[in-house]
N, C-alpha and C positions, 0 to 999 in steps of 0.2 A: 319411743324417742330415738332410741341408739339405730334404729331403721331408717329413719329419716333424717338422723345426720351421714347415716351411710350413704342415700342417696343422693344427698346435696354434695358431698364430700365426689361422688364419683361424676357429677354433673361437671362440678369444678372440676374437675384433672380432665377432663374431656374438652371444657372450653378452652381451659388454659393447651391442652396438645394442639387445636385447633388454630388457635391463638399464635401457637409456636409453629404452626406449618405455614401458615399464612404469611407469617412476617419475614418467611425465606423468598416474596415475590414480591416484587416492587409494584403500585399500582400504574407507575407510569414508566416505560424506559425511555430517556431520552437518549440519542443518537444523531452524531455530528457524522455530516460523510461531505467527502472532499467531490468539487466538479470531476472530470477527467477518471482516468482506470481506477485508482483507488475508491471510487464509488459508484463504481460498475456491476462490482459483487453483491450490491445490497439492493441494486432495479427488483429482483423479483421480491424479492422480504419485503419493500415498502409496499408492491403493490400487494402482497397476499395482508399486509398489516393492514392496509383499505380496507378490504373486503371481509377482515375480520375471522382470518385465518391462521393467525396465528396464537400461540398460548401468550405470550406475553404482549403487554399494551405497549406500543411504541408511539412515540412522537420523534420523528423528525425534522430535520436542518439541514441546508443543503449549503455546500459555503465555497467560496469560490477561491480562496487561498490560503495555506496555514497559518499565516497569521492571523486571520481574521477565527478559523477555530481553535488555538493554540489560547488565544484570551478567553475564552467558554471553558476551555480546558481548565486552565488556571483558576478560573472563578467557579469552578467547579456547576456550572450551568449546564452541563453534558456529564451523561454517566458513562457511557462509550463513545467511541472518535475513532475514525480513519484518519491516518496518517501517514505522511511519508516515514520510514526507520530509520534515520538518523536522528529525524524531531522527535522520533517516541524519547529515544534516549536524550535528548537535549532538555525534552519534558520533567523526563524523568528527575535528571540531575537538579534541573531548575524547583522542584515543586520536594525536594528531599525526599526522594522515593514513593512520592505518593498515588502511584499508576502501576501500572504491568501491562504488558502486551498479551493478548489473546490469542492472536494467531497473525502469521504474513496472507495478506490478500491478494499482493501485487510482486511479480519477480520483475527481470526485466526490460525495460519501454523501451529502452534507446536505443535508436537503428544508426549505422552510418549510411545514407544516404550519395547516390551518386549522380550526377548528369554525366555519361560518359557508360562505360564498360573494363574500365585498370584495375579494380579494384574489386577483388574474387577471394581477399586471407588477408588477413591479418599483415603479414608478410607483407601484401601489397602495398601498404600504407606507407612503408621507409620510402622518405624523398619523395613526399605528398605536407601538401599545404590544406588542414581540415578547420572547418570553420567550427565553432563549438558555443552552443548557449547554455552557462551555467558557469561559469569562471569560477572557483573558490564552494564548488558544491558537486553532488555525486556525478554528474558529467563526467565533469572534468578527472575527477578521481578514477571512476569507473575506467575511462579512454588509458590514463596512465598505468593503470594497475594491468591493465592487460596488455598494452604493448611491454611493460617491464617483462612479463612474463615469458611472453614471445622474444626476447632478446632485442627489443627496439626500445632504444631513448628516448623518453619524449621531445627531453629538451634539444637532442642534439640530431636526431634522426629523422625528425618529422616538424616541419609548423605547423603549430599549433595556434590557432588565432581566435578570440572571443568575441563573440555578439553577446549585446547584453539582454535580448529577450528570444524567445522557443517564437515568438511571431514573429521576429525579424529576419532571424536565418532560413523559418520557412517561406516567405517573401522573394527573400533571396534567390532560394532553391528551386521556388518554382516559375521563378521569370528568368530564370537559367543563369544568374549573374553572380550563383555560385555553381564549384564542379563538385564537392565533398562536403557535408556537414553532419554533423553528428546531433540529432532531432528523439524525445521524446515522442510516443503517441499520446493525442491525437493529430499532434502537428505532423507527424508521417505521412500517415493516410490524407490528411487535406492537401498537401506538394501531392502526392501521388494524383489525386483527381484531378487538381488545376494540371498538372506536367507527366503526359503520359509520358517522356521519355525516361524522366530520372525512375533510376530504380532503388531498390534495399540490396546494396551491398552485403553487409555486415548487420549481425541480429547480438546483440552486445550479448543478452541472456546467454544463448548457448557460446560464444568467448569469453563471457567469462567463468561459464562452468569448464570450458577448456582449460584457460588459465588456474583457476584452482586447482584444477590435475596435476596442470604441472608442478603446482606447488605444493603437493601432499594435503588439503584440506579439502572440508565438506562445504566450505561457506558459497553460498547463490547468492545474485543479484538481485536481492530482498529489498524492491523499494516502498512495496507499501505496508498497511498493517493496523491491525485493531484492539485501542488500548480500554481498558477499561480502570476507571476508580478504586482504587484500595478499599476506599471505606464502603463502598458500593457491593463490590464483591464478598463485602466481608457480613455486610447487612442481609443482600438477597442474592445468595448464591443459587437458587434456586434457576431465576432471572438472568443468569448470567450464562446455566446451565443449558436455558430454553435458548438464549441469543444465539450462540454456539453453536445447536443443534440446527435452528431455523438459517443460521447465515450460510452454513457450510450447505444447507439444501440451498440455497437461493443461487450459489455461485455455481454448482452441478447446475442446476438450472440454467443459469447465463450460457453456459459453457456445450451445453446441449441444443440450445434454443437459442441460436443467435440473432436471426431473425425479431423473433417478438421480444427476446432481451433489448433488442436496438430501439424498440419501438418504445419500450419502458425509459431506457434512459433519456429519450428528449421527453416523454412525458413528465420524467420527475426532472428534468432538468439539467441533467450527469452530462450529456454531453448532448450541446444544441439541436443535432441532426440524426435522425435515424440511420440516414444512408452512409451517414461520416460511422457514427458507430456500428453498423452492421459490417464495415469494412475495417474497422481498428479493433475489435474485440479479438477475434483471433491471435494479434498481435501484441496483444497488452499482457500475457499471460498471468491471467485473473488466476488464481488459486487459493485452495483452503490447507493451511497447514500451520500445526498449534504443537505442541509436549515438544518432547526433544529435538524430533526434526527442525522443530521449526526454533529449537534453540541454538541446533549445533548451525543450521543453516545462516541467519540472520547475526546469531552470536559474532562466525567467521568475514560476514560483511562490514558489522560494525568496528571488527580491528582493522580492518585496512582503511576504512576513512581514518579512523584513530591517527593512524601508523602518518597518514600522510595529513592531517590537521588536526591533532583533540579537540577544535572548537567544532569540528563537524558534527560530534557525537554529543558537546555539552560540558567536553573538558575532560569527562573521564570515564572511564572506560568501565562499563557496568556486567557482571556478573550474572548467574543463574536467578539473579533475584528482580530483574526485571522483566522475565516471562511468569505469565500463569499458569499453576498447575494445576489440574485440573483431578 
């Protein structure tokens, strides 16, 4: 008798470990990823999750702007989200801490764009009229935080003028009826194919890791990024651990294979045109970066929107507790 409750006894702690290892993987992950660069890094993972190449189950959403994933977010209908980094933290604040960021996917998009040949630094911009879409958002932030840096006023040194949509300034730009604007990709790259003469000026990513030099800080222009659910992480970290491991291949991937990454994203739908994306990935500087770098990095971007709006970040300015550690 004492035998066969031993071996009922060891049966049980086997199913129950079983039990316990299983319930660290989700059977389904859902995953919200934005049109445009920020769901550019995840073309090859959706297509390797077709084909059933991946360890964890994914379902995806393809969504065309954050407000419309920002509501899935909240109603917690998405366990992972690409988002721009301001909204992680806007997220964050609004849902009382109930997210973390994963890693930055996206550093950044915003080119100054020229019809013309003046404008070669930073420098060149005093006593230039730039057109800009984005008033009251990382644009506009981004363009001031770096001529402050450079020793140029916004307000007093430069015009500064707003469009109120990234397709109207490229319209603009590329029926020549503007000379300078300041354009996110994929809107670059489409001026660029309609107007072969306007060129990329200015690459904001690399001014503004200039401008942080000069201002003694690590922080990058960290615009995009991948949050995931507290209780979700907390459930199946397992899941969270395979996400992680498979996104950060996908985006080596994009980044190596430009080509048939382009081809993926008008298959899933990221960005309408192959040719448009085979020509703006380069540009989009797709990236994988999670732990500290990618705290001290994105940390340092979300004080300067701070610094120049709290409503940009959610109102207030979030700590080491809104990345994942992993």
């Amino acid at each position: 008798m004492k035998k066969i409750i031993s071996v009922c006894l060891i049966i049980a702690l086997t199913l129950f470990a079983f039990a316990g290892c299983s319930a660290k993987e989700a059977d389904v992950v859902r995953v919200g990823m934005l049109k445009g660069p920020t769901g550019i890094g995840a073309s090859y993972l959706m297509e390797m999750a077709a084909n059933g190449d991946t360890e964890n189950k994914y379902e995806f959403t393809i969504f065309s702007s954050p407000t419309d994933i920002n509501a899935k977010i909240i109603s917690k209908e998405l366990d992972i989200a690409a988002v721009p980094t301001n909204n992680a933290s806007v997220l964050y604040n609004k849902t009382e801490g109930k997210l973390q960021v994963l890693a930055v996917n996206t550093l950044g998009t915003l080119y100054v764009l020229e019809n013309g040949n003046t404008v070669n630094s930073i420098a060149d911009l005093k006593g230039k009229k730039i057109l800009v879409s984005g008033q009251g958002a990382t644009p506009e932030y981004a363009l001031n935080y770096i001529l402050s840096a450079n020793g140029i006023d916004p307000a007093k040194d430069v015009t500064i003028e707003f469009v109120s949509e990234h397709a109207e300034l490229a319209t603009l730009l590329a029926s020549k009826k503007a000379d300078i604007g300041l354009l996110p990709e994929p809107n670059v790259t489409s001026v660029l194919i309609q107007n072969k003469d306007c060129r990329i000026a200015l690459d904001l990513d690399k001014e503004w890791a200039a401008a942080a030099k000069l201002n003694n800080t690590n922080s990058a222009l960290t615009m995009g990024c991948v949050i995931v659910q507290n209780d979700f992480a907390e459930a199946y970290p397992d899941s969270v651990k395979n996400f992680m491991k498979e996104y950060e291949a996908s985006i080596n991937y994009v980044n190596e294979n430009v080509a048939d990454a382009a081809k993926l994203c008008e298959k899933y739908e990221i960005i309408p045109k192959a040719a448009v994306a085979q020509k703006a990935i380069p540009t989009c500087h797709i990236v994988y970066m999670d732990g500290e770098e990618m705290q001290e990095a994105m940390g340092g971007f979300l004080e300067t929107l701070f610094n120049y709006n709290p409503a940009a970040v959610g109102g207030k300015l979030i700590g080491e507790e809104l990345y994942y550690q992993k």
